[in-house]
C-alpha positions as CSV (number, residue, x, y, z in Angstrom):
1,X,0.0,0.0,0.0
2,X,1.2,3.7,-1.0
3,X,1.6,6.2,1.9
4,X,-1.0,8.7,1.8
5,X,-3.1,6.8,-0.3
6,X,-7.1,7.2,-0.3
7,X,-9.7,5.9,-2.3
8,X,-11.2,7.5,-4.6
9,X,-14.5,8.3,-2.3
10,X,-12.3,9.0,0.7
11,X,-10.7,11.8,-1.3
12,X,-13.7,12.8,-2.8
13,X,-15.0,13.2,0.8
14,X,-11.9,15.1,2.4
15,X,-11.8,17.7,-0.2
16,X,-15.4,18.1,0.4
17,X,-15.0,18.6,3.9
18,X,-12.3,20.8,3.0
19,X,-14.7,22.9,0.8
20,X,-17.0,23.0,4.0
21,X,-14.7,24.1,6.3
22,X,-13.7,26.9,4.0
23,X,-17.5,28.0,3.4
24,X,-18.3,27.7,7.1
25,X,-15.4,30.4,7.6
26,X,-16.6,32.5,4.9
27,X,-19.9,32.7,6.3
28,X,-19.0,33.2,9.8
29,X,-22.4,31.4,11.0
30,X,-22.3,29.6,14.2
31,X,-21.1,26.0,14.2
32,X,-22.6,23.0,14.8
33,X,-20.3,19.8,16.8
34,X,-19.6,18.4,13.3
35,X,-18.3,21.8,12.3
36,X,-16.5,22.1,14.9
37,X,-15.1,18.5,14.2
38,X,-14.7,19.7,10.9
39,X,-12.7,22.7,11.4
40,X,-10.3,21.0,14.2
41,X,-9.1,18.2,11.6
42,X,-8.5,20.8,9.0
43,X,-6.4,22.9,11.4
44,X,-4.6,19.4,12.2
45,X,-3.9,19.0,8.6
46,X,-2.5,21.9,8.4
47,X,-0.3,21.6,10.9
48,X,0.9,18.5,9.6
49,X,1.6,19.1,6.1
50,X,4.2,21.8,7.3
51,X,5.4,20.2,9.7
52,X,6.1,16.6,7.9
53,X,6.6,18.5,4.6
54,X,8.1,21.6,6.1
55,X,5.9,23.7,3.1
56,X,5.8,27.7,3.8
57,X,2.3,29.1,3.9
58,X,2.1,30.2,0.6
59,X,2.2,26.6,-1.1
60,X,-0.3,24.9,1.3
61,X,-2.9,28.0,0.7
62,X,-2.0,27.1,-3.1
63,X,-2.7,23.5,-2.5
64,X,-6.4,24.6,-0.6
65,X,-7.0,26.9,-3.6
66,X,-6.6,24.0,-6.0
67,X,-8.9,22.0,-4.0
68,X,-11.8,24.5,-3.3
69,X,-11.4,26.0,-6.9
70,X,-10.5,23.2,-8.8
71,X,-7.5,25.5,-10.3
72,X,-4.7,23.3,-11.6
73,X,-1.0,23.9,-11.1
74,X,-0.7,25.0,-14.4
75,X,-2.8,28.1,-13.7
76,X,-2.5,28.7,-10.2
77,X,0.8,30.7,-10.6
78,X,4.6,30.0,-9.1
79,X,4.3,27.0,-6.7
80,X,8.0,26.5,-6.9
81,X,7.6,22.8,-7.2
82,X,6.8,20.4,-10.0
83,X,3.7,19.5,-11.0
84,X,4.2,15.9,-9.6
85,X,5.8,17.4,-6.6
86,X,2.5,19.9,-6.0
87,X,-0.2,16.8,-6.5
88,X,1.8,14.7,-4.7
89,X,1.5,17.4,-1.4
90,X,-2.1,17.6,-2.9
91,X,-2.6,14.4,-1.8
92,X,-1.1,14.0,1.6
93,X,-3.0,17.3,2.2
94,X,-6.1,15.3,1.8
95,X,-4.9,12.0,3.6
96,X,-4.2,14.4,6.7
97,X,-7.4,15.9,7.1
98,X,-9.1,12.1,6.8
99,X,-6.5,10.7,9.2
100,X,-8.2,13.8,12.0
101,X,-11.5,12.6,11.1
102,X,-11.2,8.7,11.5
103,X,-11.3,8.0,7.8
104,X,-8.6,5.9,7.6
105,X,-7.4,3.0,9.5
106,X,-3.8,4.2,9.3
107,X,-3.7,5.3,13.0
108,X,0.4,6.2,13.3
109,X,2.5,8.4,11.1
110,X,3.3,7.5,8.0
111,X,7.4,6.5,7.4
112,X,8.8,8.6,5.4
């Protein structure tokens, strides 16, 4: 089995919570528990993508747009990574943020 690999519904599902979190903010209405939850495993992923992949801000906001906007690296300006590289951080992104919600059965870090 890859590390940070999800199926293709698990993905489907973290990016969506990942869209929700981001609307939820936006809106600035008051949050429910799984908001809450929401939120909190978000956060978590984003602690952990720069911590394990020691990204600066600027590349894991990239990585957030590409997900909420569907922009691709092509068009989403300097990432100052490859495209592989970028998708690749893409993905662990999204393997994070279902790791803080119990999506996965993968309950210790990754090697790597």
């Amino acid at each position: 089995m890859k590390k940070y690999y999800l199926d293709r519904s698990r993905r489907q599902i973290a990016k969506a919570v990942i869209r929700l979190e981001y609307e939820n903010r936006k809106a600035g209405k008051k949050l429910t528990t799984f908001d809450k939850k929401i939120a909190a495993a978000v956060a978590t992923a984003n602690e952990e993508i720069e911590r394990e992949a020691m990204l600066p801000d600027d590349i894991v906001d990239k990585i957030r747009i590409n997900i909420l906007d569907g922009v691709t690296w092509e068009n989403i300006g300097e990432t100052y990574c490859s495209r592989e590289t970028f998708y690749r951080y893409s993905r662990k992104y999204c393997f994070f943020v279902a790791r803080a919600l119990g999506m996965t059965d993968n309950k210790r870090r990754p090697h790597g």
